[in-house]
C-alpha positions in Angstrom: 0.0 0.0 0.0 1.5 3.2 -0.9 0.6 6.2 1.4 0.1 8.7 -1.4 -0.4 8.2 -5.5 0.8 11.6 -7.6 -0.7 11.1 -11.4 1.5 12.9 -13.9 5.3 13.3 -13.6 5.8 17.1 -14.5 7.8 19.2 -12.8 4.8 19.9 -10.2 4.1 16.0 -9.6 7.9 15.2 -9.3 9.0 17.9 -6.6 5.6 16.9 -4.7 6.8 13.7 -4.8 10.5 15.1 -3.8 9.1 16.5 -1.0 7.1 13.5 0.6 9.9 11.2 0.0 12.0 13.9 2.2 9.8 12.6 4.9 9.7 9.0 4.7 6.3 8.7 2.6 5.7 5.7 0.7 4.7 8.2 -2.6 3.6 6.5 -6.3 4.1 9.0 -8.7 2.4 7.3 -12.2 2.8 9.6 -15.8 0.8 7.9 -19.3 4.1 9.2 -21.0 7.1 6.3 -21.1 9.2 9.6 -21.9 9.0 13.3 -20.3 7.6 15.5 -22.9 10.5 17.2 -25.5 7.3 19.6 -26.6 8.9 23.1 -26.1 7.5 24.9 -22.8 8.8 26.7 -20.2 12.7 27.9 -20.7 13.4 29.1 -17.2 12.1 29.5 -13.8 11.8 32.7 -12.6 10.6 34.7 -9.2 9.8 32.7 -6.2 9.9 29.3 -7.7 14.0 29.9 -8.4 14.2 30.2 -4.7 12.3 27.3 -4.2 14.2 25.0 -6.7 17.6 26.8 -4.7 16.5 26.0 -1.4 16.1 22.3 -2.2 19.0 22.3 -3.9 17.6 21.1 -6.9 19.7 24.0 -9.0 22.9 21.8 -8.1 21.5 19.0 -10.2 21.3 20.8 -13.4 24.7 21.6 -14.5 25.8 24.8 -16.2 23.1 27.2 -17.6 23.2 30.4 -19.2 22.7 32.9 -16.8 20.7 36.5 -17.5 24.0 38.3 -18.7 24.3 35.6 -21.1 20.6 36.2 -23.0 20.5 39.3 -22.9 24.0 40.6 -24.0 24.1 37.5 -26.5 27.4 35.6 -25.3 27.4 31.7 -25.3 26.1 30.5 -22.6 28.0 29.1 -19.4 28.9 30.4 -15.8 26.6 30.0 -12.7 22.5 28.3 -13.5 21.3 31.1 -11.2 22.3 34.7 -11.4 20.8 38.0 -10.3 19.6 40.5 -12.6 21.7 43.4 -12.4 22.5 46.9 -13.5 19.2 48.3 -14.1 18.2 46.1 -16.7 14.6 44.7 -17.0 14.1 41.7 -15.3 10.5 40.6 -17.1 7.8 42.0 -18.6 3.6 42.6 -18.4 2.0 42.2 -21.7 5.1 42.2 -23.6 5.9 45.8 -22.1 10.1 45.2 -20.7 9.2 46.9 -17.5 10.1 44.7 -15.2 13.3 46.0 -13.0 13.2 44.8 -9.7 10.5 43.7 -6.4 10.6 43.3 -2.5 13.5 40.6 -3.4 16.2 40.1 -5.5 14.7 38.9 -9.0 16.8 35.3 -9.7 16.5 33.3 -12.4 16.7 29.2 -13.1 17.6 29.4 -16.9 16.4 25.6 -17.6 14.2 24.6 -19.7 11.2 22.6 -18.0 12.5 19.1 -19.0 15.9 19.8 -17.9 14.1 20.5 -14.4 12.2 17.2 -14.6 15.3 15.1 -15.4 16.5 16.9 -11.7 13.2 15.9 -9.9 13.4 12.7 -11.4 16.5 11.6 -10.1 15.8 13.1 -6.7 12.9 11.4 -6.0 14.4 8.1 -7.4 16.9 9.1 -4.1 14.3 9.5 -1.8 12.2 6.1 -2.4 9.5 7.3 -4.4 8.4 4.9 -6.9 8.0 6.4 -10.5 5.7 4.3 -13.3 5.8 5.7 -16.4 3.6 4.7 -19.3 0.9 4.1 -16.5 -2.2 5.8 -16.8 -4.9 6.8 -13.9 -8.4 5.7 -15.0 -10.6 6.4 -12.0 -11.0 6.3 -8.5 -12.9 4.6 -5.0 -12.8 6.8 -2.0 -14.0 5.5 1.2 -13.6 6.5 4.8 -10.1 4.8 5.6 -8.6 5.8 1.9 -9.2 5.3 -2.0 -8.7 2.2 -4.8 -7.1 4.0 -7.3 -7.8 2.1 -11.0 -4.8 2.3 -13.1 -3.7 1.2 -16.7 -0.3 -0.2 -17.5 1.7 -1.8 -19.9 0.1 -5.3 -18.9 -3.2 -4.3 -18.9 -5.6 -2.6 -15.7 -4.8 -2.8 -12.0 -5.4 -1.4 -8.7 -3.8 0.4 -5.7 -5.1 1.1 -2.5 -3.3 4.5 -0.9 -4.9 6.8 1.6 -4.2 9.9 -0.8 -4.4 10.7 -4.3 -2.9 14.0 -5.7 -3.8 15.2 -9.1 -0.7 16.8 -10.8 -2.0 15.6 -14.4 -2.6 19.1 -16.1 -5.2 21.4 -17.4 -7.2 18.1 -18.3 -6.9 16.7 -15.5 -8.2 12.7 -14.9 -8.5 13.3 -11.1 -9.8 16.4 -11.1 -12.8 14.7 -13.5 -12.8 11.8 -11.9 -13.3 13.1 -8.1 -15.7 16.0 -9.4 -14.0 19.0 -8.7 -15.5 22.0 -10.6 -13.9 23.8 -13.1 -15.4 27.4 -13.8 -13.7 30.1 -15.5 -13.8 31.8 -19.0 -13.2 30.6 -22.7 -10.1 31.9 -24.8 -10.2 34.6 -26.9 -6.7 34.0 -29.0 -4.9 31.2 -30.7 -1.0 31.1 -30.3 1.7 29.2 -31.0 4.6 28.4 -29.8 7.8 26.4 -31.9 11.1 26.4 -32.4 11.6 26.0 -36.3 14.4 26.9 -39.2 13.6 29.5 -41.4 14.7 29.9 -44.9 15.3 33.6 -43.7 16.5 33.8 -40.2 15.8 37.6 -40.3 12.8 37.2 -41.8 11.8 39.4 -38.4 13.2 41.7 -35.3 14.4 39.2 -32.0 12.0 40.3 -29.1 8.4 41.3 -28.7 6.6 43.1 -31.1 3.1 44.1 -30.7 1.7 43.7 -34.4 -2.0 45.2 -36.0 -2.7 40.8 -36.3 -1.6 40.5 -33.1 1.6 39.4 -31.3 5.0 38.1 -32.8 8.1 37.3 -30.3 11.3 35.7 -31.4 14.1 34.7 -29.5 16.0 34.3 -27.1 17.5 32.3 -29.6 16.8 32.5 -33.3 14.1 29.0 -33.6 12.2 30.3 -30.8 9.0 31.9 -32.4 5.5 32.9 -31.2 2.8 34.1 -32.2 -1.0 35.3 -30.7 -4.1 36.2 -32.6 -7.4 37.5 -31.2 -9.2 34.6 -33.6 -10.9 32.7 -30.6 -9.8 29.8 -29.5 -8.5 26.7 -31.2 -9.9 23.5 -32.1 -7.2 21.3 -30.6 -4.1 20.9 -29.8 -2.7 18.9 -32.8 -0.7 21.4 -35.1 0.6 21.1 -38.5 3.8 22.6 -40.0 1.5 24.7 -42.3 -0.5 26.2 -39.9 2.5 27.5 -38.1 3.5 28.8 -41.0 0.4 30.5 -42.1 0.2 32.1 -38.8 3.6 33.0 -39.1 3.1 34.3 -41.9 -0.1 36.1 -40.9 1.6 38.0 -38.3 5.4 39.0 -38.9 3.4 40.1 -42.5 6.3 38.4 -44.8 6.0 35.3 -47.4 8.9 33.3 -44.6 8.9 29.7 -45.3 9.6 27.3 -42.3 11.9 24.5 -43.2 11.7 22.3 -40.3 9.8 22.2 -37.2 11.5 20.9 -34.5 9.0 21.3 -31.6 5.3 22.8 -31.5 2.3 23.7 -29.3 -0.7 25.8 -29.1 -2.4 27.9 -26.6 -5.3 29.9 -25.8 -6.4 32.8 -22.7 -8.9 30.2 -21.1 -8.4 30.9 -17.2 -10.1 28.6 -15.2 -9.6 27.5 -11.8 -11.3 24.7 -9.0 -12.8 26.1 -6.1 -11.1 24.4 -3.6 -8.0 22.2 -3.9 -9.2 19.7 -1.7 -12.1 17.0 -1.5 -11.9 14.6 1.2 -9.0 12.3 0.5 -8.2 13.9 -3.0 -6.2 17.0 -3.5 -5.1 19.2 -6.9 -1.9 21.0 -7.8 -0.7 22.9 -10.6 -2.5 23.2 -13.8 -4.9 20.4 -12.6 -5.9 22.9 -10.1 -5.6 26.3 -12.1 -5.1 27.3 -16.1 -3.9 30.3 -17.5 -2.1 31.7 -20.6 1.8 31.5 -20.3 2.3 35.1 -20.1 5.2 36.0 -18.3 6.4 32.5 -17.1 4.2 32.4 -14.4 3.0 28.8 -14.7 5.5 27.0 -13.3 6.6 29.2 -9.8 3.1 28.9 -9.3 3.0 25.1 -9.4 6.3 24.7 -7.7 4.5 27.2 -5.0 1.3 24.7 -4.9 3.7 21.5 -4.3 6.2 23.2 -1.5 3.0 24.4 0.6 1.2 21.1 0.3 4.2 18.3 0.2 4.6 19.1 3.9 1.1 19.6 5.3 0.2 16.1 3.9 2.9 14.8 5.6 2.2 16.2 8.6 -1.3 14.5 8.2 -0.2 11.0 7.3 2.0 10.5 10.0 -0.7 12.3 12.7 1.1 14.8 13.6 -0.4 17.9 11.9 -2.9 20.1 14.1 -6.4 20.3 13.2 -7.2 22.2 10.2 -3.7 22.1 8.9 -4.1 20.2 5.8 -6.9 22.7 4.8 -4.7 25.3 4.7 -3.0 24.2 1.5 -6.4 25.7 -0.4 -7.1 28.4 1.7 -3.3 30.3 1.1 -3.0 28.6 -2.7 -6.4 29.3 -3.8 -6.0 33.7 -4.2 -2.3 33.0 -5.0 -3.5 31.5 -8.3 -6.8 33.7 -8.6 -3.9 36.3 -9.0 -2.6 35.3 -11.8 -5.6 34.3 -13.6 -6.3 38.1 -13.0 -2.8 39.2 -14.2 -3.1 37.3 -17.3 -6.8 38.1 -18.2 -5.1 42.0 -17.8 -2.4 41.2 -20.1 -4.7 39.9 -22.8 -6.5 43.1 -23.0 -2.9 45.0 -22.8 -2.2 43.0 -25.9 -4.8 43.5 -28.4 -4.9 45.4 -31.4 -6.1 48.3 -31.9 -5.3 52.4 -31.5 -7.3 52.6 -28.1 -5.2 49.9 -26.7 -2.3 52.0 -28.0 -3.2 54.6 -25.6 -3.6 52.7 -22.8 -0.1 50.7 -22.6 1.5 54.1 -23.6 -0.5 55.6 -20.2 0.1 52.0 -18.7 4.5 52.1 -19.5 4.4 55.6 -17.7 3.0 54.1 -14.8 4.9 51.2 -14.8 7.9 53.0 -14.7 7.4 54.6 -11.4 9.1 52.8 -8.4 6.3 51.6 -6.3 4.1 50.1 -9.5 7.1 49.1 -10.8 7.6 47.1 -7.7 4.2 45.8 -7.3 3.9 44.4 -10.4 7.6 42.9 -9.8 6.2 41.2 -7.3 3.1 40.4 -8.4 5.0 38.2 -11.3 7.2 36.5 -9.3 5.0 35.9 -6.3 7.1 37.6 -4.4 4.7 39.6 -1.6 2.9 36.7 -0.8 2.2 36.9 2.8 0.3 33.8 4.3 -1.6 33.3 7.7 0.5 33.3 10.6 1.1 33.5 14.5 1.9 36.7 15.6 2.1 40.5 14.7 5.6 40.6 13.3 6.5 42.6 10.4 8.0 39.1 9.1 5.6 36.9 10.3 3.3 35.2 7.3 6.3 36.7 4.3 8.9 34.2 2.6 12.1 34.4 4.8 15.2 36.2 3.1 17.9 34.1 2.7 19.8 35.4 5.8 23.4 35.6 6.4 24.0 33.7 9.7 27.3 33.6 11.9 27.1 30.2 13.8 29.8 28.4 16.0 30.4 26.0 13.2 31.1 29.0 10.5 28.9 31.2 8.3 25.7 29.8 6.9 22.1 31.6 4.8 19.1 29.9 4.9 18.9 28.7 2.0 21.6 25.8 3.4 19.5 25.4 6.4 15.8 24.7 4.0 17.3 21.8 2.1 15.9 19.1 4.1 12.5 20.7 3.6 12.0 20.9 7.9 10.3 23.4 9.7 13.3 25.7 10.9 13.9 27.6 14.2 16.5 30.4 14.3 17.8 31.5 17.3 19.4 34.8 16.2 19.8 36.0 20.4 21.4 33.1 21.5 19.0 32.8 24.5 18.7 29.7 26.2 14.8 30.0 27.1 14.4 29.2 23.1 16.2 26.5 23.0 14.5 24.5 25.8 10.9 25.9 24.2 12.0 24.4 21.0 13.3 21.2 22.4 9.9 19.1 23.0 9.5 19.6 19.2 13.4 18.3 18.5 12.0 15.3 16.3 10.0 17.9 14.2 11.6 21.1 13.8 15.3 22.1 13.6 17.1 24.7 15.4 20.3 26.9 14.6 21.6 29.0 16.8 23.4 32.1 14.9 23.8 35.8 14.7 22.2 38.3 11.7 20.7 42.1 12.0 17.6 40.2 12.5 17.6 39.5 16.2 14.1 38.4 16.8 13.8 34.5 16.4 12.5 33.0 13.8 10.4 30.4 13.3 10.0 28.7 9.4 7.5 26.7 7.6 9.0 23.9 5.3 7.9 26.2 2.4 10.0 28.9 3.4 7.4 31.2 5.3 7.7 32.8 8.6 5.1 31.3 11.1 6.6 33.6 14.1 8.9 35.9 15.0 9.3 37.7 18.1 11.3 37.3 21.6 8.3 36.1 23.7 8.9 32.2 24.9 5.1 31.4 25.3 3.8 32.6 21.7 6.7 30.7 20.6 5.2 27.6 22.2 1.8 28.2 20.9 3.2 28.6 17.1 4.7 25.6 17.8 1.7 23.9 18.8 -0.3 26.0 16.0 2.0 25.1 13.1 3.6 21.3 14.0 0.8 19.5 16.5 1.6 18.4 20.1 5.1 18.3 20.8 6.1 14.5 20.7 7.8 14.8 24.4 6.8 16.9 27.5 10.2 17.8 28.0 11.2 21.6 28.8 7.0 22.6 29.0 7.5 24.0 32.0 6.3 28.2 31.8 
């Protein structure tokens, strides 16, 4: 019996996976596709997902990637997979408008591309234990009081496994979703786009970058295959796409006669933005695109599905080992559901920002100007990246409910940040005053939470989620103790209770 089954074997499904392994969880992850997908998708991780993929030190596992510098001032690639945008330049953009310069946090970047990521996950959660069946397809479900049959379809034919959780990681179309009757409201496309990377039998056949055009939207590059396009037609028919219909829309929208030699990868898109109510019902939870669609505008897909997986992975294993307090696991919905609403809203504004037209030149010419100025420029930074998220937490603090910077800290044993400290994915106490009255408040919950004792300016202590978040901060011993109990259950030893 496997505690929890994860369809689909995406980036979202496998760091889920990661992240139950990381506590001992017997975790099935099962993916219809023998292969991961070459189809061309994301090509880097940006905002709060790069710290995420940092902080479980999931970066170290891809190798050398070109970093910002490299893109944008056209050198080959190599140096460091994760750099900081510097110098001023724009760090991402809203409707195609290169705005973007900077948030609350230092803007990184994971210049991957999404199957590069998965090959990572992969082979992490092969570390961990977690079982990985590919070419296995989920069929249907039986959910009962003490857990749910699961029907499956492999290689050899239908079968069955019992599990007490099922998480639906399986896309846009989600089986599970279907299958356990979540709802699915939200609005219907109003473009078609395509994405590819192709040979031309001109290569300049068009400008590199974004160029807002009277049929609608043509972007090329970073590199010279990359090409996409967006009409306001409606949406498509399907997915399927042939070589001449990329060429016709091609065609359609740079306004030349280019002829596309060879297409090496293709997929099409629409603006539908639809999203479940709630993530959760009963035994069966959603994450990712099963959860929430959107257009790819911006990148924004992937942070936020890596952001779904970090907040849930330890919440439901807090729950299956019975440790978690009451009300825990519901949480996951309750802080995911308006991160996503977000960007559905984001992206429907983009859409409009994008359109054709000589009134919707005025507005992004009103809209840049705006942009521009420090505190909107900031906001929409943020709002991007996911970077201002602030969740539910114990406690007044300035700190208390935001992602916790990666901190400097002086310890006996030599200088550390905590981004070193989050790679076991534990919930994380730092004692920045050195006091002993936190370390014996802290000490019930040894089994559960780790401490560091260090210095920093911060010299409040700190008490971390798994995900990164700050569930208190502060200097007094009992609201520690009642965050403690709020966050990570009962302690599992009396020890060091006394007020």
């Amino acid at each position: 019996m496997y505690e929890v089954v994860i369809s689909g074997a995406g980036p979202v499904g496998l760091f889920l996976a990661c992240e139950l392994g990381s506590y001992g969880i017997r975790t099935l992850v099962v993916e219809r596709r023998e292969t991961i997908d070459p189809t061309l998708k994301a090509g880097a991780v940006s905002g709060r997902g790069a710290d995420i993929l940092t902080r479980r030190d999931v970066v170290s596992l891809l190798g050398d990637l070109p970093s910002i510098a490299d893109l944008m001032g056209g050198r080959k690639p190599g140096g460091s997979s994760l750099q900081a945008a510097a110098g001023g330049r724009p760090t991402g953009h809203f409707a195609g408008l290169w705005v973007l310069r900077g948030g609350s946090a230092p803007a990184s970047l994971v210049m991957a591309p999404q199957q590069r990521i998965e090959e990572a996950l992969e082979k992490r959660a092969l570390s961990l234990g977690v079982a990985i069946r590919r070419g296995h397809s989920f069929t249907g479900l039986d959910r009962d009081d003490a857990g749910v049959t699961v029907s499956l379809s492999g290689p050899d034919g239908p079968y069955e496994v019992r599990t007490g959780w099922v998480i639906g990681c399986d896309g846009g179309r989600s089986p599970v979703r279907k299958a356990a009757g979540f709802a699915f409201p939200g609005l219907d496309g109003v473009t078609t786009g395509h994405q590819a990377l192709a040979d031309f039998d001109d290569p300049d056949f068009f400008p590199m970058g974004w160029h807002r055009v009277p049929h609608g939207l043509m972007v090329r590059g970073p590199h010279p295959q990359r090409v996409l396009t967006l009409e306001f037609d409606g949406p498509p028919a399907s997915r399927a796409v042939s070589q001449a219909e990329l060429q016709e829309s091609v065609r359609r929208v740079s306004g030349t006669s280019v002829t596309i030699t060879a297409v090496h990868s293709v997929t099409r898109f629409t603006d539908n933005t639809r999203q479940a109510p709630s993530y959760r019902a009963g035994r069966v939870l959603l994450a990712g695109d099963a959860a929430h669609v959107h257009p790819p505008l911006g990148g924004q897909g992937l942070h936020l599905g890596l952001g779904d997986a970090v907040n849930l992975g330890w919440k439901l294993a807090a729950t299956v080992r019975g440790w978690a307090p009451a009300g825990l696991l519901d949480t996951y919905s309750s802080e995911r559901h308006p991160v996503a609403e977000r960007v559905l809203h984001n992206t429907r504004a983009q859409v409009a920002l994008m359109r054709p037209g000589p009134g919707v030149d005025a507005l992004r010419d009103i809209f840049t100007m705006l942009a521009e100025t420090p505190e909107a420029n900031r906001l929409l930074t943020d709002l991007m990246g996911e970077l201002d998220i602030r969740y539910g937490a114990s406690g007044d603090h300035p700190l208390a409910g935001l992602y916790c910077p990666d901190l400097e800290l002086k310890t006996a044993s030599g200088p550390t940040r905590v981004a070193d400290l989050s790679l076991a994915g534990r919930p994380l106490l730092l004692d920045l005053a050195d006091r002993a009255e936190v370390r014996d408040a802290v000490r019930p919950w040894a089994e559960r939470v780790d401490m560091v004792t260090g210095a920093t300016e911060e010299t409040d202590t700190l008490l971390l989620r798994p995900d990164g978040h700050v569930a208190w901060a502060g200097e007094d011993v009992g609201e520690l103790r009642n965050a403690l109990r709020g966050w990570f259950g009962e302690p599992s030893s009396s020890d060091g209770l006394g007020e």
